[in-house]
N, C-alpha and C positions, 0 to 999 in steps of 0.2 A: 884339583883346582877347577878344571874344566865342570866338574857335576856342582862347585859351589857356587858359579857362575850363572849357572841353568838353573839352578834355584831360588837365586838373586832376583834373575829376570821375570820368573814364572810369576815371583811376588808381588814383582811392579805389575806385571800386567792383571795380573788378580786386584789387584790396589788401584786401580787404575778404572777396572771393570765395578770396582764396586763404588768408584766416585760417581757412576752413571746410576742415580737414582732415582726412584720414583717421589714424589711429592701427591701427599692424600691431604685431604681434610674435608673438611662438614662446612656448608652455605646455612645461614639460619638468621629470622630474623624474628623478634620477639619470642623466642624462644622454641620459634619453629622452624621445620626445613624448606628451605626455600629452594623448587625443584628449578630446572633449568635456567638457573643461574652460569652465567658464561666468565670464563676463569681463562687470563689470559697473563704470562707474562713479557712484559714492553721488552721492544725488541729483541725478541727473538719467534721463531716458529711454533714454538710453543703454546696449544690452547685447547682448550677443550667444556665443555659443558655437565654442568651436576645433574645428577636422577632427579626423580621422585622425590627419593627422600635428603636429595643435600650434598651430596657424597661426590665426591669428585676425583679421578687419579691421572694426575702426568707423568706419564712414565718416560725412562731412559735419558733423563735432564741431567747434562753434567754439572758437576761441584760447581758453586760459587753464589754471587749474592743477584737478587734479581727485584724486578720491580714484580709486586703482584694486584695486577687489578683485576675488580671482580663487578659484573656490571646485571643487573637483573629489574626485569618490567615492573615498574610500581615502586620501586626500592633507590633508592640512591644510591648512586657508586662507590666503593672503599678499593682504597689503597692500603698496602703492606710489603713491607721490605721483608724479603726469605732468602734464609740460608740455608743452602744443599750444601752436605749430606744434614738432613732435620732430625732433630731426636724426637721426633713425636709428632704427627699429624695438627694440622690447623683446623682450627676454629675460629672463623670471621663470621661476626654478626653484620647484617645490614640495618638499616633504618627505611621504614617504612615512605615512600614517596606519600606526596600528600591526596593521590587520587586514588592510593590502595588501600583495597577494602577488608583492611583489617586496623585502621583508625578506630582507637578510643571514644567511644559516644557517651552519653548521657538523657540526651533527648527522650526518648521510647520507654525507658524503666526507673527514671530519675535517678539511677546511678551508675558508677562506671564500668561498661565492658565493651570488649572488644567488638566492634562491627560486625564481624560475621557471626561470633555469637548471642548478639541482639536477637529475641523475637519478632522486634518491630523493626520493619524495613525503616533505616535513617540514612540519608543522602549527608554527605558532611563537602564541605568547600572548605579551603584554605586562602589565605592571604595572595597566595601564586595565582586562583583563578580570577580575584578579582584585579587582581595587575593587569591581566591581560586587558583588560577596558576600563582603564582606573577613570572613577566617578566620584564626584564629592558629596553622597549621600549616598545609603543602603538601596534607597528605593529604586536609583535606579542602579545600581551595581547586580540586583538579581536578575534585570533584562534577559541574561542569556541563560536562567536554570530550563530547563525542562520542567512545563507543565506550571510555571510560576511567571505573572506576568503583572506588572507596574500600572494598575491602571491611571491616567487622569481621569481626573471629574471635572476640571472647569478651563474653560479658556481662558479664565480672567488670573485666578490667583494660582491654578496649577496645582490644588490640591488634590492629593490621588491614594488609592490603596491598593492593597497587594493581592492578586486573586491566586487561588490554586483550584488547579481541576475543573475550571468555568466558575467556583464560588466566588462571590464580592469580600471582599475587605473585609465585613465585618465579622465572618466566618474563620480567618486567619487570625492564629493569634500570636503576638510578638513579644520573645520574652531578653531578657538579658541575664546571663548567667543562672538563668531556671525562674526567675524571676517575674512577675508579668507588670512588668514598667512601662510598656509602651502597649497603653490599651487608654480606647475611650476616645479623649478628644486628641491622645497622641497619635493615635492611629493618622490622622489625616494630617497634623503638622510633625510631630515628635521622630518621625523614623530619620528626619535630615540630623547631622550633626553629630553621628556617635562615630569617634575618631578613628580611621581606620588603620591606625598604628598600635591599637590597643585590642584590635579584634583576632583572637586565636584560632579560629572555625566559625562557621555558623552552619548550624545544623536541619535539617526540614525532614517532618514527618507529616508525609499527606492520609489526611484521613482524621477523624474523630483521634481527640487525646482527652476528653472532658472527665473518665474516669481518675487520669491523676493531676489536670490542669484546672476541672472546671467549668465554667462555661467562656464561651466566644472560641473556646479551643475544637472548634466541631468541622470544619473542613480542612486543618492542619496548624502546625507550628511551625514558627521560626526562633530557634534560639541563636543571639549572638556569642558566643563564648569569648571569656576575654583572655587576652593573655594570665598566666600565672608570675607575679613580679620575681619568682626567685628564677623562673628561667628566662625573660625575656631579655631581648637586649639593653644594653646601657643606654643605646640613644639613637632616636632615627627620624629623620627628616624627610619630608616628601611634598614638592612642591609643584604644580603645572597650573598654566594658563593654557586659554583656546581666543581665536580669531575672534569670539564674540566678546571678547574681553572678562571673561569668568575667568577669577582666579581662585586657587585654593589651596589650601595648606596644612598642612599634618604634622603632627611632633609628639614623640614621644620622648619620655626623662625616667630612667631607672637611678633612684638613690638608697642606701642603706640609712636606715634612723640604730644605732647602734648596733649590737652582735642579733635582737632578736627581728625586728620588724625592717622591710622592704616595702618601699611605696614604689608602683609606677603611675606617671602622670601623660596623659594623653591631651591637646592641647588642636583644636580645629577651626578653621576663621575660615568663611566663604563670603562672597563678595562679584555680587552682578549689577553695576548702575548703568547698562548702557542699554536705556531703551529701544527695541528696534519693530517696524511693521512692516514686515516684506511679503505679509499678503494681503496688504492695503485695505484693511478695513478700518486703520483708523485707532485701535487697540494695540497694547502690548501683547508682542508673539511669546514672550516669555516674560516672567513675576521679576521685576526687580528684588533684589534681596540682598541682607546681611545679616549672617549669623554666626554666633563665636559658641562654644563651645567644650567645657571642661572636665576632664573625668578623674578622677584618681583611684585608686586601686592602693589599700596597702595589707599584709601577708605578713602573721603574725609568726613565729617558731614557737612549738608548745611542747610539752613532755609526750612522747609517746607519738609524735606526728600529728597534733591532734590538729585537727582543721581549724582556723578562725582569719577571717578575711572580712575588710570593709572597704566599701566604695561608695563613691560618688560623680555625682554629675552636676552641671548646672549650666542649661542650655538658653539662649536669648538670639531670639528672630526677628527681625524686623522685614516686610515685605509687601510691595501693592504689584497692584495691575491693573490697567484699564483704559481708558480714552489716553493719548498720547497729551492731550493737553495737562490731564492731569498734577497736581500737586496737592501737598498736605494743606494746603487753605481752603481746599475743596472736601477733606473730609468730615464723613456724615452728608454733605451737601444734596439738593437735586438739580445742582446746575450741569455738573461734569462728572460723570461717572467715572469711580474707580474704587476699587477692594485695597482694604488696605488691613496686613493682620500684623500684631504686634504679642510674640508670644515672652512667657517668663517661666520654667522651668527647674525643678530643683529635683533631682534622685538622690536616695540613700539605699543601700543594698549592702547585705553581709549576710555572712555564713559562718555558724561556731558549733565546732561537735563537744557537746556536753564532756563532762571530765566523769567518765560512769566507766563500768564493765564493757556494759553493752555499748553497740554503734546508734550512738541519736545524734541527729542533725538539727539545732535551729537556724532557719532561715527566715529574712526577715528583709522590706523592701518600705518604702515609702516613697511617695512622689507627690508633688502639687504642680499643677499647671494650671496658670491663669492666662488670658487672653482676652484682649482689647480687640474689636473687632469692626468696621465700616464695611457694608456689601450696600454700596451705594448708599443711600438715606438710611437704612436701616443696621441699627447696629446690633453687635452681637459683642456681649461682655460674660466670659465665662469664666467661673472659678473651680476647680476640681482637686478632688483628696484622697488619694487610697493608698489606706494602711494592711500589708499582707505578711504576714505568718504563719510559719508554716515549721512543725515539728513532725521528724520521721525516726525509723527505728527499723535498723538494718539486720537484721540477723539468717544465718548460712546455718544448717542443718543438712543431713546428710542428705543429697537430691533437692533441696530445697532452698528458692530463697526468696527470703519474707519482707516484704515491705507492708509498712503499715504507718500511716500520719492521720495529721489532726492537721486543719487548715481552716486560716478567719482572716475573710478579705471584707474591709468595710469602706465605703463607696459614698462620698461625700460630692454634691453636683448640683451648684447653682449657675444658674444665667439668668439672664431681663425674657427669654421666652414666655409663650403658654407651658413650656413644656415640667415650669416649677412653679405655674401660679395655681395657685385654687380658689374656688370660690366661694368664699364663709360669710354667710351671714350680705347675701345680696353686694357682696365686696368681692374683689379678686384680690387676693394680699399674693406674696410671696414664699414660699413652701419649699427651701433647698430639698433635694432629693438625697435622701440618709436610707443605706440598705447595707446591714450586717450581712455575711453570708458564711456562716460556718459549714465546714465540711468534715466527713472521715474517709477515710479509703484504706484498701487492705490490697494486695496483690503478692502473689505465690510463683514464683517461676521453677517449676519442676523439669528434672531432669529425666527422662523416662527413658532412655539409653545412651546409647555412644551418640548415637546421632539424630535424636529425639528431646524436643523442648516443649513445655506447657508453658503458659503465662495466664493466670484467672486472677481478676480484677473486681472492684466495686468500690465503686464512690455513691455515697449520699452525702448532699446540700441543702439545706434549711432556707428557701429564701421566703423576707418578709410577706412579703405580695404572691407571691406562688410557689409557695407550700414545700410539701418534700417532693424531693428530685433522683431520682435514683439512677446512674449510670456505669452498667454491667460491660465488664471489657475480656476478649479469649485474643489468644495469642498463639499461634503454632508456628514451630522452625522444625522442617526437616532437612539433615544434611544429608543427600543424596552418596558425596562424596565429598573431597577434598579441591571439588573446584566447582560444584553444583548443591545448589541450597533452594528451596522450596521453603516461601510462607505464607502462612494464612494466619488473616487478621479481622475480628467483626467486633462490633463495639455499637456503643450509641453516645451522642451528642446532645449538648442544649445549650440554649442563646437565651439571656435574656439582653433588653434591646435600651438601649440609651435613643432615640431617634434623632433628636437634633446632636447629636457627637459622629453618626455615624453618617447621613447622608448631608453632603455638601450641599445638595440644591433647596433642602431645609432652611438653609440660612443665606441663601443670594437676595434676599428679597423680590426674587423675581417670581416664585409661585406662595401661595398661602400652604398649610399644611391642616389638614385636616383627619381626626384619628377617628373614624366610622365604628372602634367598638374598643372595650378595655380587651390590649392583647396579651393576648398569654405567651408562654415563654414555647418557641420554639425547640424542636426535635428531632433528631434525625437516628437512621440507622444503617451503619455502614459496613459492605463485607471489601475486603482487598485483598488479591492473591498476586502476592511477590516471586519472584524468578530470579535470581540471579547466579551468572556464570564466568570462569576466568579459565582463557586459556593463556599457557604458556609453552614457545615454543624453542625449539633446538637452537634456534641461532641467538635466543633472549628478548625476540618480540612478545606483547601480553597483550587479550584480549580482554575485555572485560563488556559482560553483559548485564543488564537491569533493566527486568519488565515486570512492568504491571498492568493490573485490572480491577476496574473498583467500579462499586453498583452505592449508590447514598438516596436514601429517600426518605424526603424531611417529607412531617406533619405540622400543623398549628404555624406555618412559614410564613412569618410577614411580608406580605407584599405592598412596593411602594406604586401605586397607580397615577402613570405621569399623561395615560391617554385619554381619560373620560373627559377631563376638562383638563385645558391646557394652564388654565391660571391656578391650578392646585394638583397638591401631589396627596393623595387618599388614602392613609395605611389601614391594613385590617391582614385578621387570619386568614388564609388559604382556606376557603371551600371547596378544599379536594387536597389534593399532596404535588410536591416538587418532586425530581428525578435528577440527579446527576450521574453516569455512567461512563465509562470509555476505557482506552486503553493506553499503555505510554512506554517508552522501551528509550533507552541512553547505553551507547554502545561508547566505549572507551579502549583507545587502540595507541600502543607506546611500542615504537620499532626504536631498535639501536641506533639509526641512522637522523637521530633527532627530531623524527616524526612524531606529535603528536595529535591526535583527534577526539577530540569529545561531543559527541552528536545525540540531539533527540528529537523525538520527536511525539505529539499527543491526539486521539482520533478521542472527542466527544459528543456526549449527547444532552442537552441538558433542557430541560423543560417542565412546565407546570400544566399538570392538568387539574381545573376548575369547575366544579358543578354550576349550571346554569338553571334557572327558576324552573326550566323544564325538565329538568333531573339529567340532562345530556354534561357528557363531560369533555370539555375543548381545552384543547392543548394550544399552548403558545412558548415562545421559545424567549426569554428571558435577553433586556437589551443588555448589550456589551460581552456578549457572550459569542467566542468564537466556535467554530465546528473542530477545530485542529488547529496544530501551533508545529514550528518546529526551530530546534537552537543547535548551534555549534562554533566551538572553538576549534581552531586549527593554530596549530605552535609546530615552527619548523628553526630548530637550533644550528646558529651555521661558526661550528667549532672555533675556524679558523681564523674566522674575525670576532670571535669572541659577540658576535650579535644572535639575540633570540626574534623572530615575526611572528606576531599575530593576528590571525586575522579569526574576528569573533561576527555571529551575526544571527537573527532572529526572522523568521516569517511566519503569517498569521492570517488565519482564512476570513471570511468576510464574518462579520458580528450584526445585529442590529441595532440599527441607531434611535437615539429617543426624538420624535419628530412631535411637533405642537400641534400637527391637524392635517387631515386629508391633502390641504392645497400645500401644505409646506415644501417646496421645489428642491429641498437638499434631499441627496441620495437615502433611501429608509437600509440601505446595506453600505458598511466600508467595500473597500475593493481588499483584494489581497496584498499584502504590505511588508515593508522588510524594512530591516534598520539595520545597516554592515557598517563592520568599523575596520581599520588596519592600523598595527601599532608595529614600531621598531626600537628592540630596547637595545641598548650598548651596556657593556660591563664583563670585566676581568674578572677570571676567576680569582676568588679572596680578595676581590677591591670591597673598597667600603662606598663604591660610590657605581652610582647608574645612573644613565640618560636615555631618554625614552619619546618618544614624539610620535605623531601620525593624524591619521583623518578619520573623522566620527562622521556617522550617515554619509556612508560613501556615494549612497543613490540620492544623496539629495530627497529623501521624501517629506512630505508635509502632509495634512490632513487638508490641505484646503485644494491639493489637486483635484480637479472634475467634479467639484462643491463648488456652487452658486455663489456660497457664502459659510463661515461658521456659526459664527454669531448673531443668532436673531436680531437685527431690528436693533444692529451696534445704534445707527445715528439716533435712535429715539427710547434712551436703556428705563425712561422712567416711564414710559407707556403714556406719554402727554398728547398724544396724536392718536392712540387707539379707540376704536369706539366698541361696546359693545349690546348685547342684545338684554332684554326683561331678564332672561336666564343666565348672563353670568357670560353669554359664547362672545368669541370676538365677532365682529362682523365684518363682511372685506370692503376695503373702502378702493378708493381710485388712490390714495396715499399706501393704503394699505391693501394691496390684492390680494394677498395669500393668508392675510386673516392669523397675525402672526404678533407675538409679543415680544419682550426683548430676553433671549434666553442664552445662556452662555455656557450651556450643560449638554451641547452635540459635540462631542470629542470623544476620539480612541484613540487618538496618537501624538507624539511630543510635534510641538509648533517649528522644534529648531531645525532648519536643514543642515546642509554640510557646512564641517568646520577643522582649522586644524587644531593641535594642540602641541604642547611641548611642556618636558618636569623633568626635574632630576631627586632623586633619591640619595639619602648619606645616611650610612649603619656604622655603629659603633658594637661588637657581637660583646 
């Protein structure tokens, strides 16, 4: 009895010892291993960290049921409830956080793969980075990218463009779901208004894209990418006011139209009538305005997956600025100066892949903008039309993959300017400007090992006026390893140039314009060598690094000449070449402890060198053009109260400013400049709702600090009091000593100082 006893016992304890298990399994996220992933389960001592490859073991964990969470830099956290003793190892996937650099792109090759294996360096943003400084417009919601900056052009109406790398506006080109919608005269009004409830990423590629974009795509892209309807939420609201009485609003509406089709409707109203002049010159510090807003998007189901999507917009702006006495009985007038623009907008945009074997895509866009326009006495009435399509044809061969389209953008562009008159028959009639521009392109991105990419490119364009265009694109990606990637990028670009769509001071009526020769289509040729690296560390902090270097050297470059004569601005080709060059690096740093940083910073160089009648060739450094910039976000998550802090903010080195003449007493350099914001958001995990408040330009800066003045010669905007010489020069009078006209195009920084704000958010998932 006694040896069945001892039997008994020896089994419980064997039973016992084998309830103390190990628990294994595999960390992976899009179908890879996700190394130092930290593996923990809640309350108890239990934790430990995954390899290299994903792999993870707790060993000696007694029986029963446990919480398992799994936490890793770039990825979102997952829960799982586990039962010891397990029959089989786990398998948890994560989801990619929105700052890890293994996001789906499109931008760089026009079709979809994964970020790190792009050959074209693509920076992608999410919805979460622009929360942190939520803005009721694009333009300026990109304030805080690296190397990408919001420029104004005018004191009066605030219209401005987007530079990259020190290029102006019209070097950047802006598309919406691959689309090029926001080009021309949208450039300087168009980018306000597209709903930020409807925006999925937006993507930026610095550098020439002309071989699969075209032209104006020659110092980079921005694409908006919209939400997809069949994943987005049902419904989401987002509403804030600020101290200067701006208010704004966002909505989006996900509905089903029967079993096949999904519409999402995106819905935006902005709204500023409080005049203010708090650096007393007399003018509006900021554009009155209203503008609504409406996009829809619907997503069709087809057989086989097959892609077809249609959308729309239709945007209306209403907005002046100018002398505080100002009103609409004044406009056109030369009594009381003020800008007043009245825009009318319609998009159409879709995407349908052919019912065939093969993968083809038609894409397909349309847009009209018209615009009613006073810049003081002088008005400006413009009507614009471009129709773009575009068919491609996707095919994967072994090591190889083939892209190849056919593209025809046709460009319809009148206004009351010289810039559509002609002169027939001792007459000037009217001449809308009509330019076809067909294209083809072909591009190959070869696999040449495990960790070896090609990408060989070529676009040719037919334009009416300047002939065939040919632009040649190479692409290299090496993967060093699994957390260091090497690429090189050279290409070429070309512009041809709208003039009165792309420079605002064309149309203030404050200088004349003058075109000194028929221009030809600019050129450039750009090399850029990318870097980037991710560390991950034992406790599940991640490092993320991205540096670059880029050398661009345009020919045939139009330049606008604002210094020979102050009362005209002079375009002609460059007699010599431009230079852009420098370097830019964005570190990205996600600790456990809800730290987050996203920091960069850009050293440039950018200048034009000019042959002069004596064969010398003088460099001059291009106005509005900084030396270096730097941006960062900081997000510090405090669990416990369930609050996230942001605090985001930009500096920027001194620029050249555009001065009217020797004696003009305003500064010819900004000073160095910053714009800091702080936000605090509230919200439970799985609420449907968030509240969020804080302070914008926390330094209080303005541009009219240690400036004389901004605005030339605010009290006298129609030049009734200036006198000038046989030649055309002003002359300085005892009214006028500085010899100066009225000019409202010296700005590089927003008018607004500090303000607060307050919004809340409601999601329906």
């Amino acid at each position: 009895m006694r040896k069945v006893f001892l039997a008994f016992l020896l089994c419980c304890v064997a039973g016992a010892q084998a309830q103390q298990k190990s628990l294994e399994g595999t960390i992976t996220a899009r179908e890879k291993p996700v190394g130092g992933a930290t593996i923990v389960l809640a309350a108890t001592p239990y934790k430990t960290v995954a390899d290299s490859s994903g792999y993870f073991v707790l060993g000696d964990v007694p029986a029963g049921n446990y919480k398992l969470q799994v936490t890793a830099a770039g990825h979102l956290p997952a829960t799982k409830i586990v039962t010891l003793p397990a029959a089989e190892p786990l398998y948890i996937e994560l989801q990619p956080h929105a700052q890890n650099l293994d996001e789906v792109v499109v931008t760089g090759t026009l079709k979809e793969v994964r970020r790190t294996e792009s050959p074209v360096p693509v920076e992608v943003y999410r919805p979460a980075f622009f929360k942190k400084n939520p803005s009721p417009h694009l333009f300026d919601a990109l304030q805080h990218i690296n190397g990408v900056r919001p420029q104004l052009n005018c004191n009066v109406c605030n219209t401005g463009d987007i530079h990259i790398n020190g290029l102006e506006g019209p070097y950047t080109m802006v598309l919406i779901d691959g689309m090029p919608i926001v080009s021309a005269l949208a450039t300087v009004y168009g980018l306000c208004g597209i709903p930020a409830s409807l925006i999925e990423q937006v993507e930026i590629v610095k550098g020439p894209a002309s071989s699969l974009y075209g032209s104006e795509a020659v110092g980079g892209l921005i694409n908006i990418i919209t939400k997809k309807p069949e994943t987005a939420p049902r419904f989401t609201f987002d509403t804030y006011g600020t101290s200067w009485k701006e208010w704004n609003a966002d909505m989006g509406i996900l509905f089903k139209a029967g079993a096949t089709a999904t519409a999402l409707t995106g819905i935006n109203y902005f709204q500023y009538n409080q005049p203010y002049d708090k650096n007393g010159d007399h003018f509006t510090d900021v554009t009155l305005q209203q503008r609504a807003s409406v996009f829809q998007k619907w997503s069709f189901k087809r057989k086989r997956n097959r892609l077809f999507s249609l959308g729309g917009r239709y945007y209306w702006e209403s907005r002046w600025g100018g002398d505080m006495r100002w009103n609409a009985q004044y406009k056109g007038s030369d009594s009381i100066y003020g800008e007043s623009i009245d825009t009318r907008r319609l998009e159409v945009l879709g995407a349908y892949q052919l019912p065939v074997k093969e993968k083809m895509l038609l894409s397909f866009s349309y847009n009209q903008h018209r615009q009613q326009s006073y810049y003081g006495n002088t008005p400006f009435h413009a009507n614009q039309k471009i129709l773009f399509s575009q068919l491609t044809w996707d095919k994967k061969l072994k090591n190889h993959d083939l892209l190849a389209g056919a593209a025809f953008r046709y460009t319809y562009y009148d206004d009351n300017t010289p810039a559509t008159a002609k002169e027939d028959s001792f007459l000037v009639q009217n001449h809308p400007d009509k330019a076809p521009l067909p294209g083809l392109f072909v591009q190959d991105e070869m696999v040449l090992g495990k960790n070896h990419r090609l990408l060989l490119g070529l676009r040719y364009d037919r334009h009416p006026h300047h002939g065939n265009i040919f632009t040649p694109r190479f692409a290299y990606k090496w993967t060093l390893d699994e957390a260091n990637m090497l690429r090189l990028n050279l290409g070429t670009g070309f512009r041809v140039v709208n003039l009165f769509t792309e420079d605002h001071a064309a149309l203030t009526g404050a200088r004349r314009v003058v075109l000194q020769e028929t221009l030809e289509p600019e050129k450039s040729i750009n090399i850029n060598l990318n870097y980037t690296k991710k560390i991950t560390t034992g406790n599940g902090s991640f490092i993320g690094l991205d540096a670059s270097a880029w050398y661009t050297y345009f020919y045939n470059r139009i330049i606008a000449d604002y210094d020979t004569d102050p009362n005209l601005i002079l375009y002609n080709n460059l007699n010599g070449h431009a230079v852009t060059r420098g370097i830019s690096a964005n570190v990205d740093v996600s600790l456990p402890n809800g730290l987050k940083i996203l920091a960069g910073g850009t050293l440039m160089d950018t200048y034009i060198a000019e042959k002069e009648e004596q064969g010398n060739r003088v460099k001059t450094r291009p106005v509005l053009t900084e030396r270096w910039t730097g941006t960062w976000s900081i997000s510090y998550k405090i669990r416990s109260a369930n609050l996230l802090l942001d605090y985001t903010g930009n500096i920027y080195g001194p620029m050249r400013l555009p001065l009217l003449g020797s004696l003009d007493p305003r500064r010819e350099y900004s000073p160095v400049w910053s714009i800091q914001n702080i936000q605090l958001t509230w919200a439970k995990p799985e609420s449907r709702w968030e509240m969020y408040g804080g302070l914008k330009n926390l330094l209080n800066w303005t541009p009219a600090r240690n400036n004389a003045f901004l605005i030339a010669r605010a009290h006298d905007p129609f030049d009734k009091k200036v006198e000038w010489d046989n030649n055309g020069q002003v002359i300085p009078t005892t009214e006028n000593p500085y010899a100066l006209t009225f000019d409202p195009n010296y700005v590089y920084a927003p008018n607004q100082g500090i303000r607060g704000f307050a919004g809340i958010r409601y999601t329906i998932r």
